[in-house]
Every structure is written in C-alpha cells, then in structure tokens.
N, C-alpha and C positions, 0 to 999 in steps of 0.2 A: 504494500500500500504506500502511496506514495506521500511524503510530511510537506508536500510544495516548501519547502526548503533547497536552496543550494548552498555549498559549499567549495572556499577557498581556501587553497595550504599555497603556500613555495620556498624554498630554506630549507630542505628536508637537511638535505647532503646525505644521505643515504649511504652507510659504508659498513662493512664488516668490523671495522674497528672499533662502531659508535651502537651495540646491539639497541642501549634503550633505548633512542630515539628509534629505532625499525620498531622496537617492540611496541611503543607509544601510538608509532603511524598504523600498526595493524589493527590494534584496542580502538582505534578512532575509526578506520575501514566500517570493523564490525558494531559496534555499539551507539557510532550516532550517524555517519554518510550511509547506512544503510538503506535503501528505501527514500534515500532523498531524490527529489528530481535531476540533479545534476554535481558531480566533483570538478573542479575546473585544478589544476596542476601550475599553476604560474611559475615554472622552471626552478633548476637546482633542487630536481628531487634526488639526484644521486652527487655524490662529492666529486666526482669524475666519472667520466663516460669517452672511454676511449672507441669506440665504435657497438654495435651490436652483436659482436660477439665477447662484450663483457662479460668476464666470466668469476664477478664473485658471487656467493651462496645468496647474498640480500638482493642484485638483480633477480634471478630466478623465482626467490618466492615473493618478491613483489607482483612480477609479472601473475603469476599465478592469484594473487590475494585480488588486486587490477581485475584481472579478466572473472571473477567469483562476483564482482560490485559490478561490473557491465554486462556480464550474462543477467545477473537478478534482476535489473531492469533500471539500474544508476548510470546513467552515461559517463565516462571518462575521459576530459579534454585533458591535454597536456599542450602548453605553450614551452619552448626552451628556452633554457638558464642560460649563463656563464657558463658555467660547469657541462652542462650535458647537451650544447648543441649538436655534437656530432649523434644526437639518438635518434634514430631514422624509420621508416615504415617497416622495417623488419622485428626492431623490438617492440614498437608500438601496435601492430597487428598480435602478438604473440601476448602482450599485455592488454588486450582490447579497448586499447586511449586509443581516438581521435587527433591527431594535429593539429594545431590551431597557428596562425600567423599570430606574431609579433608586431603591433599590437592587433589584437582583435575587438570590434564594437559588435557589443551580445545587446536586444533588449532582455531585461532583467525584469521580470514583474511590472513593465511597462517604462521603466525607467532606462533610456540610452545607456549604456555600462562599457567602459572604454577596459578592455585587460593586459595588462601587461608586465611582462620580467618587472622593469622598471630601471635597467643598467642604461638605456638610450638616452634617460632621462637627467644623468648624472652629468652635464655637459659641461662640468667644471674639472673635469679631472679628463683633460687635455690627452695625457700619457692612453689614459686605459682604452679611449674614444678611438684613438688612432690602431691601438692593439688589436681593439675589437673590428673598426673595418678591416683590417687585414687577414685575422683569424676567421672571421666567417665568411669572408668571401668565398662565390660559389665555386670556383680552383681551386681554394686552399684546402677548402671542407672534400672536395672530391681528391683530392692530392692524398692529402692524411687518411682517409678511408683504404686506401690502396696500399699502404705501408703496413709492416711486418705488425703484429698486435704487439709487441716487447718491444718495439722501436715508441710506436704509438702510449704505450703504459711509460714510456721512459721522458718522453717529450712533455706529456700530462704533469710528470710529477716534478720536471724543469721548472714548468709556466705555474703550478700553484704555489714552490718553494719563491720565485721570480717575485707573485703578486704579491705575496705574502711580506718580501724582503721590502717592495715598494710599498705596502700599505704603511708600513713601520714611522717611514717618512715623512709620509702624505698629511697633510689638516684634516683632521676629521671634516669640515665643511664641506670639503672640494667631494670627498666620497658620498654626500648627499644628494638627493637632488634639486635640481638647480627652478627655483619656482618661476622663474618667466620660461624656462620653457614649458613646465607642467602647464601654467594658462598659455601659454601659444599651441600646445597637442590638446587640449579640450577644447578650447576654439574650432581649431581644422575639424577636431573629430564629431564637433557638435555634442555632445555627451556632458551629462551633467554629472557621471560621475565615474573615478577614477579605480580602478583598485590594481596594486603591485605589490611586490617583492623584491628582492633585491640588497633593499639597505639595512634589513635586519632591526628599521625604527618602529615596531606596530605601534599605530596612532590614527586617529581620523581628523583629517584635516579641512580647512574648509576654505577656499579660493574664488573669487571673484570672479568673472568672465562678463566681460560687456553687461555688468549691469547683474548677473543672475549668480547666485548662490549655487559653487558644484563642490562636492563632495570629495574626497581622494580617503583611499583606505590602505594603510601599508600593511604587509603580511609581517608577519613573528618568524626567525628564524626558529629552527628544533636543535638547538643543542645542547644549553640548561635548561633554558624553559621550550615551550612548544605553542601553538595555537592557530588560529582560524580565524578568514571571517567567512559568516552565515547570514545568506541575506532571503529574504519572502517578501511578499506581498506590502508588507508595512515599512519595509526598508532593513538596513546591512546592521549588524553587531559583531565589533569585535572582542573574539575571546582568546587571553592569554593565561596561559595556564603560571602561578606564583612559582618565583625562583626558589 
C-alpha cells in the first residue's frame, strides 16, 4: 500500500569499511521507504565506484536490497555523485534504479522540485569545477571504463587521497555553495524548490527569486549521523538522525 510519501538520501558513501552506515541504509530500505511512492538516490551512495564491475560485498547486497524496494512496487531513481559517476546501466538494471540526469525537474505533489548532487552548485571552488569538467567528460568516463579494474581501483584511491589532501586547504566557504548561482538555477529551472546533497550541511533554506519564496533542502551525509528528506502532499521535512 502505498504512504504517498517520497523519499530523499545522498552521502551514503557506501563501503565495506563503514558496515553501520550499510547496516542503517538497509533498516531505513525496510522499515520506513517501504511502500513509499518513490526513493530518489541524489549521488555518492557508494564511496567509490570504479566501474560496474565493482566488486565489494556492500555493492552486491545493495543491489539486491534496491531491486526487493522496486520489485515491491517503490520506484528507485538514482542521480550520480562525485564519487560514483562512473555507475552505469549495467549496475543500475541489476539494482532496479532508474537514471536520472543531473539536474532533474520532478513535479512533486504538484510542486516544480529541481534534484540535484548539488557539487555544480559549488562555483567557488575554482580547482574542483575545473577537475570535474575534465573527469566527467564523455572520453574521459568512456577512457577509464576500458582500463584494467586494478588500474581503475588505483586511480580512484589517487583522486580521493588528492581531494582529501586539497580539502585540508580549502575555506570551508568556497566548499559550499555558492547562493547566486542557487537563485540563477531556480530561475532557469523555474522550480520553486530545490533539494541536494553534496555539502554534507542538512538545512532548509529559503531564497528569493524575482519576487517569490523557493525552498532549497540539503541532504545529511551517513557517516556519524545519517538522515532524509520526506516530502507529501503538505510539503518536504527534514530528518536527521542525533550524533
């Protein structure tokens, strides 16, 4: 039966190393997205994703928990992270998610709803903007597909020791994002309201456009604490689980 509810995660990072967070994201699968109308995935559900033939234990039984919530009659979108753009319609069919473009406009119980990672959005942080066109371009992503999976696992764990090294650096500011572009992408996209991932800030924020009140909702990272947002008919709540 369906609870006309949907639900939002993204910040899984997903890995063999981190079980409670798998174990949290499972307990949440079955005891409350179940029977909802819809899970939407806003990227970085896994901490790397070197191709689709990722081969640790927590892809496999996600894939399988995934396709249990879209057989029952939950549909599963997935839009791609930082972390897991290389996941492609081979893991996504095997896991029964859907692909979604970056960004995607869904109506939401009648409300325009703009979805997105939320890393496009970060337009102060010059370095990562430039990394990212170059990493996702559609040669680079088709280049590194075709390389040895131990090259590709080697390369992966270069670029997050890299990002890691640069974020050390960086002003916390620049890694946010950047509010004139959030109202110039609500503008274009016409949508009154926003929801991402990305910056690890859950918060609901609220931004002006030509005159009209829109909404933005950031996701909770899972890796002390965990959380969602759930949104219906009456509008979005965000829930973050206490540290």
């Amino acid at each position: 039966m369906k609870t006309g509810r949907t639900y939002f995660v993204a910040d899984l990072h997903l890995t063999d190393e981190r079980p409670a967070a798998t174990g949290r994201f499972f307990r949440f699968l079955e005891e409350q997205v179940a029977g909802a109308d819809a899970l939407y995935i806003l990227g970085d559900l896994f901490e790397a994703w070197t191709g689709d033939d990722h081969d640790e234990a927590v892809a496999t039984e996600t894939a399988r928990r995934l396709k249990t919530l879209a057989t029952s009659g939950t549909p599963v979108y997935f839009q791609h992270g930082n972390r897991d753009f290389m996941l492609a319609q081979r893991y996504a069919s095997h896991a029964g998610m859907t692909l979604i473009a970056d960004p995607a406009r869904v109506d939401l119980y009648g409300v325009p709803t703009l979805l997105m990672h939320g890393d496009t959005l970060c337009t102060d942080d010059l370095a990562y903007q430039a990394f990212r066109r170059r990493s996702r371009h559609p040669v680079t992503v088709a280049l590194l597909r075709r390389l040895p999976k131990g090259l590709r696992r080697h390369l992966a764990q270069r670029a997050r020791a890299g990002s890691a090294a640069a974020k050390a650096h960086k002003p916390a500011a620049i890694m946010d994002v950047n509010v004139s572009e959030v109202v110039r992408v609500l503008r274009v996209q016409r949508v009154q309201r926003l929801i991402h991932g990305h910056t690890h800030r859950p918060a609901r924020h609220t931004h002006e456009v030509d005159g009209t009140a829109c909404e933005r909702w950031v996701l909770p990272d899972w890796y002390a604490r965990w959380g969602y947002v759930v949104c219906d008919a009456a509008g979005c709540t965000l829930e973050v689980a206490p540290s």
